[in-house]
C-alpha positions as CSV (number, residue, x, y, z in Angstrom):
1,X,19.1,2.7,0.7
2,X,19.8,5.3,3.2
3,X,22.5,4.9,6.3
4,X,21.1,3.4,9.8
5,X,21.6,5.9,13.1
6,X,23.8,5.7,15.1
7,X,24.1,7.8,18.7
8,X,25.8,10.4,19.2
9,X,28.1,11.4,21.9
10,X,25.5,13.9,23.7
11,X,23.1,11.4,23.0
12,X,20.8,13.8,20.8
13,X,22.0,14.0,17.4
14,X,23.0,11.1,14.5
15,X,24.2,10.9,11.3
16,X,21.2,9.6,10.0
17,X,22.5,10.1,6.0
18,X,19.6,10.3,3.6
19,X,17.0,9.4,6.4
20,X,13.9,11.4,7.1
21,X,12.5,9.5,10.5
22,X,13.5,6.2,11.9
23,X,11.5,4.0,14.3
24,X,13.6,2.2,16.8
25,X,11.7,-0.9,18.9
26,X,8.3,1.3,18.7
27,X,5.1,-0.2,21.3
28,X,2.4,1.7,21.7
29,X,0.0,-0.2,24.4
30,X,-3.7,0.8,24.5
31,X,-5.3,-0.7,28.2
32,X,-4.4,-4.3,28.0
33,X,-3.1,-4.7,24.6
34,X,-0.4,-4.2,22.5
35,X,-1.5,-2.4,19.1
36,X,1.8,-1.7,17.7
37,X,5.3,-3.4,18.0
38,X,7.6,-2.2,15.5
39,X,11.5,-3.1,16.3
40,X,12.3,-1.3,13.2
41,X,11.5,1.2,10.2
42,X,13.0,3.9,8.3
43,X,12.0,6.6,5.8
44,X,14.3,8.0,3.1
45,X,14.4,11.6,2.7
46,X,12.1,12.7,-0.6
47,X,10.8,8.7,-0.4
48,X,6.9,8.0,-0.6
49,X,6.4,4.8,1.8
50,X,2.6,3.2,1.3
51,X,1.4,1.6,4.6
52,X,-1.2,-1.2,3.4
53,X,-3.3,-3.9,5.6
54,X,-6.7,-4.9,7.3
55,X,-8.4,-3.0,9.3
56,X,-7.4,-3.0,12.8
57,X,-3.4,-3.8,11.8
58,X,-2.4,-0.9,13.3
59,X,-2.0,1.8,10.2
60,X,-3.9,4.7,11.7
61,X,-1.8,4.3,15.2
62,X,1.8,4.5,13.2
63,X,0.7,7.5,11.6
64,X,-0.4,9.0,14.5
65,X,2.8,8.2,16.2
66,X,4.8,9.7,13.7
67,X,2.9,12.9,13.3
68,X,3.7,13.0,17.2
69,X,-0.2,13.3,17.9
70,X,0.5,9.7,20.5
71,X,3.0,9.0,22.2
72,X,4.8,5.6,22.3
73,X,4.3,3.3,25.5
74,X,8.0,2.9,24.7
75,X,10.7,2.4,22.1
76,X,12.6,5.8,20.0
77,X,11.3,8.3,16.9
78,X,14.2,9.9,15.2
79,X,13.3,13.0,13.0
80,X,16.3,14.5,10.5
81,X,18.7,12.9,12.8
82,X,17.6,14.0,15.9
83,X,16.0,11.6,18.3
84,X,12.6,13.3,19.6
85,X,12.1,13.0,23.5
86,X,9.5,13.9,26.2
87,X,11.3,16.9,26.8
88,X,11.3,18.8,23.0
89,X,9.0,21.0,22.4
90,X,7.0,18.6,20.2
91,X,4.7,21.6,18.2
92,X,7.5,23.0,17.0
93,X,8.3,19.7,15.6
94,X,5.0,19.0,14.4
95,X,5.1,22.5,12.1
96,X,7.3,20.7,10.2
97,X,4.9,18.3,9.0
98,X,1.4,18.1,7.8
99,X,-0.9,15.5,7.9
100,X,-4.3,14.7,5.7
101,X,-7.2,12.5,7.8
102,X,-10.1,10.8,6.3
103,X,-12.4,13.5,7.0
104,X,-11.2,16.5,5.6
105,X,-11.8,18.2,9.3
106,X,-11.9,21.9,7.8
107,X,-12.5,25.4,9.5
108,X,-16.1,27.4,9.5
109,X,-15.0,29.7,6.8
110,X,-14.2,30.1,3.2
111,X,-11.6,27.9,1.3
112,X,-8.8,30.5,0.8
113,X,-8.9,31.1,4.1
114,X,-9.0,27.1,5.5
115,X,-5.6,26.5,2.7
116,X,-4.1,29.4,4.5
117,X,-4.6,28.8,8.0
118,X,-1.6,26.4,8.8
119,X,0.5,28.7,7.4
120,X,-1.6,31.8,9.3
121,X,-1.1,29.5,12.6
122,X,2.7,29.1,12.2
123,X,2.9,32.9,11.6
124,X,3.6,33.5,7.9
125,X,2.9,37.3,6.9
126,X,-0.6,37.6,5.6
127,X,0.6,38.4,1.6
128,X,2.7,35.6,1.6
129,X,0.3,33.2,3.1
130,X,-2.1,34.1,0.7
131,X,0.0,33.7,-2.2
132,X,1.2,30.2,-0.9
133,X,-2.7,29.7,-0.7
134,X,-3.7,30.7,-3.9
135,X,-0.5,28.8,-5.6
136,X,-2.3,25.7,-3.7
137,X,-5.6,26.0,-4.3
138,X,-4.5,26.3,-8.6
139,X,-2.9,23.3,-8.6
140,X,-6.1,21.2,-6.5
141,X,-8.5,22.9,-9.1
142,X,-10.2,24.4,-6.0
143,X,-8.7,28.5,-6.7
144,X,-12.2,28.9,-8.3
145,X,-13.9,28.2,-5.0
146,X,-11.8,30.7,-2.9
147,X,-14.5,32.6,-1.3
148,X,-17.1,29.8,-0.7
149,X,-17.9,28.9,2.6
150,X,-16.6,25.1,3.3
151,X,-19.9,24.0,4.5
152,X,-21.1,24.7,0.9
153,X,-18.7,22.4,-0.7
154,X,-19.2,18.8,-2.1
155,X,-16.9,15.7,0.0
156,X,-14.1,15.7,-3.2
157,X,-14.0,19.6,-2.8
158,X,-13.2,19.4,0.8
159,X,-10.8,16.9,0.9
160,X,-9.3,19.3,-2.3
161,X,-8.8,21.9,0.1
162,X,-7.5,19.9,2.8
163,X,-4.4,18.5,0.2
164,X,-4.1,22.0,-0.8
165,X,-3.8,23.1,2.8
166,X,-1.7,20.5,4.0
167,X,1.4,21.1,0.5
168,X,1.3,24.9,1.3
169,X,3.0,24.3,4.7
170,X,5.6,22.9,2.4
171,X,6.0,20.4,5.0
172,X,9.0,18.4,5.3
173,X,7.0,14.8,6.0
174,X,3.3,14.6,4.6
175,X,1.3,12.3,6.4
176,X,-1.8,11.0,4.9
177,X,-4.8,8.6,6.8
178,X,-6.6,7.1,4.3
179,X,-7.5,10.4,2.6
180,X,-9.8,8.9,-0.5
181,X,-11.5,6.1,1.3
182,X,-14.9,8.3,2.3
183,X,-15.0,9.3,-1.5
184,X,-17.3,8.0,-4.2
185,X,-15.6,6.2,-7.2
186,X,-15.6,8.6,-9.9
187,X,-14.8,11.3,-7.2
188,X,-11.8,9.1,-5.8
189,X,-10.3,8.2,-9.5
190,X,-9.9,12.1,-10.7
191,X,-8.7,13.4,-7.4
192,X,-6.3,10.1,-6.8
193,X,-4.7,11.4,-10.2
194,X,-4.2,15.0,-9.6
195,X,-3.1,13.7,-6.2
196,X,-0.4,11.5,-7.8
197,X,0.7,14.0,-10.4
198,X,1.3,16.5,-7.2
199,X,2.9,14.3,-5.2
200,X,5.3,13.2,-7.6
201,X,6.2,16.7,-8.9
202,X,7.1,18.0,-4.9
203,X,8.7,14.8,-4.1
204,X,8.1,15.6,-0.6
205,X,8.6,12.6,2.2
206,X,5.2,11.0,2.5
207,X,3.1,8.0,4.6
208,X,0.6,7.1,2.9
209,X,-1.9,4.9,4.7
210,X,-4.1,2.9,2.7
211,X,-6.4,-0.2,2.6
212,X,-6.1,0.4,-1.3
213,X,-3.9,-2.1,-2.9
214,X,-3.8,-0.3,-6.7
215,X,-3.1,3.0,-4.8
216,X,-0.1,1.8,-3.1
217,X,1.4,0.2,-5.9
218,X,0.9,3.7,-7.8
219,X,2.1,5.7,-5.1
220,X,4.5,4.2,-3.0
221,X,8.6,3.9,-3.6
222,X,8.2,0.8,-0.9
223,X,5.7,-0.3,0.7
224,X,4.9,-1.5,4.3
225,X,2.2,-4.0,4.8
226,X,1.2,-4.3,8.6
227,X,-0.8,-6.9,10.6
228,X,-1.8,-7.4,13.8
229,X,0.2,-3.9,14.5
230,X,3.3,-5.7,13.3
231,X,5.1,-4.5,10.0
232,X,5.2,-8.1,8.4
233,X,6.7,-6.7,5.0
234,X,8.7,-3.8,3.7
235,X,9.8,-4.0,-0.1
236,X,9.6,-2.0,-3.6
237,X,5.8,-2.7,-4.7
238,X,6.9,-5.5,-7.5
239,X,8.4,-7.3,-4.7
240,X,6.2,-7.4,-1.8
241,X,2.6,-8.0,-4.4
242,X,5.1,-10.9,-6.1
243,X,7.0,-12.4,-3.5
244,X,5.1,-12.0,-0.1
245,X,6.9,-12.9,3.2
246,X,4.1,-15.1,4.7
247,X,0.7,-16.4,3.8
248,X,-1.1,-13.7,5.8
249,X,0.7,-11.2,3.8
250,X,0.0,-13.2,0.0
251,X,-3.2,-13.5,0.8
252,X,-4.1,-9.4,1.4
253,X,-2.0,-8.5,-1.7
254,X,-4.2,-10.6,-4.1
255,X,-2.3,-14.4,-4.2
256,X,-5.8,-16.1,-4.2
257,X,-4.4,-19.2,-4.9
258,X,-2.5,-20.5,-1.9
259,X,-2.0,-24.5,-2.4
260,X,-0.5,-26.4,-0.2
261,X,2.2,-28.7,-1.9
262,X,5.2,-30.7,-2.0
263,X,8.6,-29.7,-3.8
264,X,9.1,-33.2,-5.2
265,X,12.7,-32.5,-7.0
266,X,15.0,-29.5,-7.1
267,X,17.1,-28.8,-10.7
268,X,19.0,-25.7,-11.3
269,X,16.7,-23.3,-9.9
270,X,13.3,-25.0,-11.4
271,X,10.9,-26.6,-8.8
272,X,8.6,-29.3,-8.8
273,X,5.8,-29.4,-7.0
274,X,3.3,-31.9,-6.0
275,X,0.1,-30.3,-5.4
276,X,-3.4,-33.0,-4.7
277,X,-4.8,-32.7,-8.7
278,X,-1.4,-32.6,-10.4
279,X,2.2,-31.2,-10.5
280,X,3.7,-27.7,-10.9
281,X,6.8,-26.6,-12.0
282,X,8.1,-23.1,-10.5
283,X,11.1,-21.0,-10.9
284,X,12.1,-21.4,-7.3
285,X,15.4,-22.6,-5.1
286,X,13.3,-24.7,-2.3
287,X,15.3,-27.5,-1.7
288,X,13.3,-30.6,-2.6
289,X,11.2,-32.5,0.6
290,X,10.4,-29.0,2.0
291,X,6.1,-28.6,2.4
292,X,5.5,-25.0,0.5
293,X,2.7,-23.2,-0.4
294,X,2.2,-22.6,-4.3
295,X,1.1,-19.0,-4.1
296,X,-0.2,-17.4,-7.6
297,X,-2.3,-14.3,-8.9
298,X,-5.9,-15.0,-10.6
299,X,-4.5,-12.7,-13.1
300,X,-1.5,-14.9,-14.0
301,X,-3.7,-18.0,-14.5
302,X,-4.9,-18.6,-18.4
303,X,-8.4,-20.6,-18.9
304,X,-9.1,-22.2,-22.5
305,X,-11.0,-24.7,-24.0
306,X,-9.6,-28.1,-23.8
307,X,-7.9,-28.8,-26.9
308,X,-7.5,-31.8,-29.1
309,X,-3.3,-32.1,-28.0
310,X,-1.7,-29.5,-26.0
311,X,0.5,-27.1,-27.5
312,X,4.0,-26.0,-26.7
313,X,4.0,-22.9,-25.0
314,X,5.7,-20.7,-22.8
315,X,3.2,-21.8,-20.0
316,X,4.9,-24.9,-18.6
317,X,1.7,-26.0,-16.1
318,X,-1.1,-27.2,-17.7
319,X,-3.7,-28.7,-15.8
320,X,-7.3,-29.8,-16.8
321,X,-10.2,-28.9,-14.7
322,X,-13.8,-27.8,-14.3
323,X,-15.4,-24.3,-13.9
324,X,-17.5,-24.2,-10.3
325,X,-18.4,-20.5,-10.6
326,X,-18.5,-17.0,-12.2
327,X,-18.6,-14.1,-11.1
328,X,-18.6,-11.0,-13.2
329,X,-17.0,-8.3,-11.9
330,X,-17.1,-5.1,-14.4
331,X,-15.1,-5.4,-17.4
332,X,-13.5,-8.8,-15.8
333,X,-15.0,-12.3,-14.7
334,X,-13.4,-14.5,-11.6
335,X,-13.5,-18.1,-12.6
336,X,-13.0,-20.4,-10.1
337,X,-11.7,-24.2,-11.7
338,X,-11.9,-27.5,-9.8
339,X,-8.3,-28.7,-10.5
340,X,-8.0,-31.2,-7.7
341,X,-8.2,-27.9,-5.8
342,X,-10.0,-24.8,-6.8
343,X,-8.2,-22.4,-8.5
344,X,-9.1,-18.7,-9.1
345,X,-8.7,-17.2,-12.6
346,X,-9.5,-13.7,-13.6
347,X,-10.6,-13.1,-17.6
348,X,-11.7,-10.4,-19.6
349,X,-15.6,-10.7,-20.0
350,X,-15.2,-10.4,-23.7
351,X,-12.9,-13.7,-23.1
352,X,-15.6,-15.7,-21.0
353,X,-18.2,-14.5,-23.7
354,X,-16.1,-15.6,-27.0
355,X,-15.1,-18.7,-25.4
356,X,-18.7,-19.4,-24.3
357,X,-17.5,-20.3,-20.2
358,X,-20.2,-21.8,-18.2
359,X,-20.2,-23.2,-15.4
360,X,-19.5,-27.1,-15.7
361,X,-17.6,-26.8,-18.1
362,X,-14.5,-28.9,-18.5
363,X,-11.3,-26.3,-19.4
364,X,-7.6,-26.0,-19.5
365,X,-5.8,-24.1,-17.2
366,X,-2.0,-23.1,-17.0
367,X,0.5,-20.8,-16.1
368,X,4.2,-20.2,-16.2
369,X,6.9,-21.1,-13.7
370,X,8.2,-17.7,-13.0
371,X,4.8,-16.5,-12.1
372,X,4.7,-18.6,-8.8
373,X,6.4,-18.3,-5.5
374,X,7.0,-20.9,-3.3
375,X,6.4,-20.0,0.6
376,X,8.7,-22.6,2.8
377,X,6.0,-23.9,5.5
């Protein structure tokens, strides 16, 4: 992706390439205990990096660090190439970037002149502010509200203004805490879109923390998943939802089904597994003797009727077993199917309807070989 840093000869500047900020053995202590331990992490310039996990991994901290609002106990921030000390006038740094909280943490006074304050602040002539303002609020759907007092204005309003506020800066690294979360769902699913269209138009550098898995995957170029203040993953959002680094990670981006099993034989690249209730074959090189853990998506698993014989198909793992539970959720239903082990489905309702699925009921369930992976244990 982008070239690491190196140091300097004064010790100051590096030839960072198409890096925005790097993090360099990062610890940020809070009394007793360590909240954040990051040996390493780098943005690329224009890049939009989604920071997922639990609550309490450390998200909030890390974007606080990097909007220089905390300091590290220890460890080095780089910022286009330069390596921010103690010593730099750290405001002036921070006026190059803008950052969007939960709350939308907005002035006593109307919206045009909320959107315009940052740039009022870091002494932009009054004409040109307002212009920048007015350009903003039109492309948030918020210009219409110009002169109402932000006291008067609904939760999806505010936090309208704040986006709007925080892209006329035109900072050079956006920063965004979880901006949606406080939202209600219909609210959330219109902004989130006008959001995404923006974002991807400026192309400006961006965190984005989220607990959100859809909205990472729909906003991020890569995205970091942190636990226990630790970034355990960093990958494009196909990788790190299909091929988590560790069972902590598979099981916060969806794998439900984490079975422990046994690769039993290893052939050119095709696995199989011994799992109690049956056998799986996986696309996978895991040498064979090695324990794993057979890690798959309720979405990736098919549930049918048991049929007469079993047809070919391109679903090599078949295995029979009984439905425990439903749950309907909206337009889909989680199944859960005593295989030997339960295993998780997730079906249409139309599907569970049509095929008449109740619970006790003896069905067929399969899925392919490439839709697995295999975590080494």
């Amino acid at each position: 992706m982008a070239r690491s840093i190196t140091q300097a000869a004064d010790g100051q500047e590096a030839d960072t390439g198409s890096l925005l900020v790097a993090i360099r053995d990062l610890v940020v202590w809070r009394e007793s205990s360590k909240v954040l331990e990051i040996p390493f992490l780098e943005i690329g310039q224009g890049e939009v990096l989604a920071v997922i996990g639990p609550n309490g991994a450390g998200k909030s901290t890390l974007l606080n660090v990097l909007a220089l609002l905390q300091p590290p106990t220890s460890g080095e921030i780089w910022f286009a190439g330069r390596h921010v000390s103690r010593g730099d006038d750290l405001v002036k740094l921070r006026r190059r970037m803008a950052v969007v909280f939960q709350e939308s943490l907005l002035l006593d006074t109307s919206v045009k002149e909320n959107v315009a304050s940052g740039l009022r602040i870091r002494g932009t002539p009054r004409r040109v502010a307002g212009e920048q303002a007015a350009r903003w609020m039109k492309r948030f759907g918020v210009d219409t509200l110009a002169g109402r007092s932000a006291r008067k204005l609904s939760g999806g309003e505010a936090q309208r203004v704040s986006l709007a506020r925080a892209f006329a800066l035109e900072p050079e690294l956006l920063l965004l805490d979880e901006p949606f979360s406080a939202l209600d769902a219909p609210t959330r699913a219109i902004l989130f879109d006008d959001f995404e269209r923006v974002l991807h138009e400026s192309r400006v550098t961006t965190v984005f923390v989220t607990h959100d898995r859809t909205e990472a995957m729909r906003l991020g170029d890569r995205i970091a998943v942190m636990m226990g203040g630790r970034v355990a993953q960093v990958g494009e959002p196909g990788e790190v939802f299909s091929a988590p680094a560790d069972e902590s990670v598979a099981a916060f981006v969806g794998m439900e089904n984490l079975i422990p099993g046994q690769v039993v034989e290893q052939r050119e690249g095709l696995a199989l597994v011994s799992m109690r209730g049956g056998f799986a074959e996986v696309v996978s090189d895991v040498d064979a003797g090695r324990r794993v853990l057979v890690c798959l998506r309720p979405e990736d698993v098919v549930v049918g009727p048991v049929p007469s014989d079993l047809p070919a198909s391109s679903a090599r793992n078949k295995l029979r077993g009984r439905i425990t539970r439903l749950a309907p959720m909206g337009s889909q239903v989680r199944v859960v199917v005593d295989c030997g082990f339960p295993l998780v489905a997730l079906i249409t309702r139309r599907s569970s309807e049509e095929l008449g699925f109740g619970e006790g009921m003896d069905v067929l369930v399969s899925f392919k070989a490439s839709s697995v992976h295999l975590l080494a244990r």
